[in-house]
Phi, psi and omega in degrees: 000160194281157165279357176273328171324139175270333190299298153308345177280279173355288203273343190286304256265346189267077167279186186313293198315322198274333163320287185319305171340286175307317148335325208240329187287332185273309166315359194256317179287333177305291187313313187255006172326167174182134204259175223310146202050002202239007191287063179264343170320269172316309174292336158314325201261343179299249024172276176333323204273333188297273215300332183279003188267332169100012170280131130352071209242126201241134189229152180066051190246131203066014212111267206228354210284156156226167190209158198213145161224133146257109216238093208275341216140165170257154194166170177323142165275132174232116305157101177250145196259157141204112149251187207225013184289128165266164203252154139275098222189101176300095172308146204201041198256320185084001167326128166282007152227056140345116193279162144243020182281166210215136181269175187310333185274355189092039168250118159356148157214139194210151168269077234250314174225050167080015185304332196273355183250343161275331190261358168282334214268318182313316175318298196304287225306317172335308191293310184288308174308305189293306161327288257234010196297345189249047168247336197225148183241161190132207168191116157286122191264128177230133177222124163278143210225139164247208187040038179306302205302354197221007187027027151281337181271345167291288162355289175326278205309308154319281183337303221255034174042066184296303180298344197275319193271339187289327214091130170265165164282187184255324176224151123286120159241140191207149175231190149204148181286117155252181203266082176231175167312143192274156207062028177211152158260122187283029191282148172192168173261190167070183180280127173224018165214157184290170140284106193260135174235139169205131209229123162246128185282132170260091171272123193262143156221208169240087129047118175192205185280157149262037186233328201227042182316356206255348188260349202234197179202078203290106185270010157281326184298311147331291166300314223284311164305331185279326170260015173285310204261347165264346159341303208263004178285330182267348212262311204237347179234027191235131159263160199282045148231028113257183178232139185197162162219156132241116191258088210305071166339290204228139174210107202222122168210153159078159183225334197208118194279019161225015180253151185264134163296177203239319201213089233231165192231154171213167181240082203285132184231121166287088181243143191213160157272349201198129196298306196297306163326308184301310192283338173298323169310283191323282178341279186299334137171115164320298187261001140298313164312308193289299208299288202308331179270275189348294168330310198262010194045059205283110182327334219211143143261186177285168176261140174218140227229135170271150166230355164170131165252069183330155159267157168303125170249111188266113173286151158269152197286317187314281166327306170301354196243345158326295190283349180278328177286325189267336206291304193331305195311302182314306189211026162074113209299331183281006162276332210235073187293151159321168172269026198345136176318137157210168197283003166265204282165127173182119181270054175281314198299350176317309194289339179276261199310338159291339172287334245337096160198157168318134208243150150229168214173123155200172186252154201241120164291122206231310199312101199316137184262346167293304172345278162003285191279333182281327159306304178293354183273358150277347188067039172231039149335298188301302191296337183233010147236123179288145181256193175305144159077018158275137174282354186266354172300152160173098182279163182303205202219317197239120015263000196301322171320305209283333207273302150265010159317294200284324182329274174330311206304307188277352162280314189309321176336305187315319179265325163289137217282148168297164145264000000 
C-alpha cells in the first residue's frame, strides 16, 4: 500500500507500545470474565478507554452495554460491534493468565468464547480511528454488547434506545475469533450463522414408591422416550438438502433412587437455516412431546418454555462485497477464505434489522496456524484445535490481536468518507 494510504497512517499508531497496551488489556479481561448481564467490570473498562480516546459515551444500556460515537464531520455512520459476555465453562488451558473466577453461586466462568479478544480488538481500532480522525470523515459508533451468549443484549441494548442515543447507521460491522489460522478473516455474503431455539420442557407424571411402579406414570420413562423419538425429527423430517440440528442438552428428574419422580424436565437446543425449517422443528417438537406424555398417560400435558432465540445471521450481499474488496486490498485475497456456513449462532444481526441498514459478520482467525496446518493435514482438527466453548480455547495474542484491529479498522474505512 502507498504510504498516502490513510489505512497505513492509521494503522502506524499500533506500535510496539500500543500493542503491548492491547496485549496486557486482553490478559486482564481473560483473567475477569464474567457473564451475561453481569459485565459491569468490562464495560467499565470499554467505557474508559472510548473516553480517553474523545468518544461521546452512553454506559448502561440494556443493562450494561455501552456505546461510544465519534462524531467526524460530515459523512457516513458505521456502527462497529463487540461484545463482551463470558460462559460457564472451568477453564483448562493452563494459561498463566488464566481465569480462575468464579460467579456468586460458585460457577466456574471462562472466557470460552473469545469475547474477551473482541472487545480488546474493538477498543484498538476505537483508539487508532480516533487518533487517525483527520484521515476519514462521518461518524463512529463502537458499541459493546452484553449477553450475547443468551440472545438477549442486542435486543436489550435496541430496547433501552440505543439508536435514539447513537443515531442510526448506515452499516453494522462485527466480527468474531474461530479456531481458524490466526492472520486470516473469514468472509462470505448470504447466510452464515444458524438461527437457534432453545426450549425447555416440563414433563408431568405421577410420583410413587419405586418397589410400584403400576401406581405411578414415570416421567423418566417418558422423557427417555420423548428423546428417543426426537432423534428422528431431522433424520426423517428435515430433507437432507437442508441443515439443521437437534439437541437434547439437559435432562432432570428425580431426587432419590427408590422414589419415581412427579416430574422430569428436559432442554432441546434448535439449529435451522430457513424460517420453514425452523417453524417445522418447533411444530415437531411441539406435537412430539404431547404424543409421547398422552402415549404414557401422563396426568397434565407439558409445559414448554422458550429460554432464548437467536435470528438467522445475514451478511447483505452489496456490503459484503464492499468489505471483500478492501479486506482482499488490505491483506490479499489468500487471507480472506470464504466463511463457510456454520450451525453456530449470534444476535449481531438485531442491530442491522432494527436499523434497517445493512449488516457484516465475519470471522477473525485466532488459531497457532502451524498447529492449524499440521492438524489438518493429519485430519485432527477436531482433537487437536480447541474450538469456541472448549475450556482449552485460547487464540494466540499474536497475530489475532493486530489482526483484528486492522480488520474493524479497513472495513469502517470502506465507508467513511477519505478527506
Amino acid at each position: 500500500m502507498s504510504d498516502q494510504d490513510p489505512i497505513d497512517k492509521i494503522m502506524a499508531g499500533l506500535d510496539g507500545p500500543a500493542l503491548d497496551d492491547l496485549a496486557e488489556l486482553y490478559r486482564d479481561l481473560h483473567r475477569h470474565p464474567e457473564l451475561s448481564f453481569k459485565e459491569e467490570r468490562t464495560a467499565g473498562i470499554a467505557a474508559d478507554r472510548l473516553r480517553a480516546a474523545g468518544f461521546e459515551v452512553s454506559t448502561g444500556i440494556g443493562g450494561t452495554g455501552v456505546a461510544g460515537v465519534l462524531r467526524n464531520g460530515d459523512g457516513p455512520t458505521v456502527a462497529l460491534r463487540a461484545d463482551m459476555d463470558a460462559l460457564p465453562v472451568l477453564e483448562a488451558t493452563g494459561l498463566p493468565y488464566a481465569s480462575t473466577a468464579t460467579s456468586p453461586d460458585g460457577v466456574p466462568v471462562m472466557h470460552a468464547c473469545g469475547h474477551d479478544v473482541h472487545v480488546t480488538c474493538l477498543s484498538g481500532a476505537a483508539r487508532l480511528l480516533a487518533a487517525g480522525k483527520d484521515q476519514w470523515r462521518g461518524t463512529l459508533v463502537a458499541l459493546f454488547q452484553p449477553a450475547e451468549e443468551i440472545a438477549a443484549g442486542a435486543q436489550a441494548m435496541v430496547d433501552d434506545g440505543l439508536f435514539d442515543r447513537t443515531g442510526t447507521p448506515d452499516v453494522v460491522l462485527g466480527q468474531h475469533v474461530f479456531p481458524a489460522p490466526a492472520g486470516t478473516v473469514l468472509l462470505s455474503p448470504g447466510e452464515v450463522l444458524a438461527a437457534a431455539d432453545s426450549v425447555e420442557i416440563r414433563l408431568y407424571g405421577r410420583g410413587g414408591h419405586g418397589s410400584q411402579p403400576e401406581r405411578t406414570v414415570d416421567p423418566v420413562v417418558l422423557a427417555a422416550s420423548t428423546v428417543m423419538r426426537l432423534q428422528t425429527v431431522v433424520s426423517r423430517e428435515v430433507s437432507p438438502f437442508e441443515r439443521a440440528v437437534l439437541t437434547v442438552a439437559q435432562i432432570h428428574a428425580g431426587h432419590k433412587e427408590n422414589i419415581i419422580p412427579d416430574e422430569a424436565s428436559i432442554t432441546i437446543n434448535l439449529r435451522s437455516f430457513s424460517p420453514e425449517v425452523r417453524r417445522s422443528l418447533l411444530a415437531a417438537v411441539e406435537r412430539v412431546v404431547n404424543a409421547e406424555a398422552a402415549a404414557s398417560g401422563a396426568p397434565r400435558p407439558p409445559e414448554f418454555r422458550t429460554l432464548n432465540a437467536f435470528p438467522l445471521t445475514v451478511n447483505d450481499d452489496g456490503a459484503t462485497a464492499k468489505v471483500r474488496e478492501a479486506f482482499d486490498g488490505r491483506f490479499g485475497s489468500e487471507r480472506v477464505p470464504d466463511m463457510a456456513p456454520l450451525m453456530g449462532s449470534e444476535d449481531f444481526g438485531l442491530f442491522g434489522a432494527t436499523a434497517g441498514v445493512p449488516s457484516v459478520f465475519w470471522g477473525l482467525g485466532g488459531a497457532d496456524p502451524d498447529l492449524y496446518a499440521r492438524a489438518e493435514r493429519e485430519g485432527r482438527l477436531r482433537e487437536d484445535v480447541p474450538g469456541n466453548h472448549s475450556p482449552f480455547f485460547a487464540p494466540q495474542i499474536l497475530p489475532t490481536l493486530p489482526m483484528g484491529v486492522e480488520a474493524l479498522t479497513t472495513a469502517a474505512l470502506a465507508w467513511l468518507s477519505a478527506r
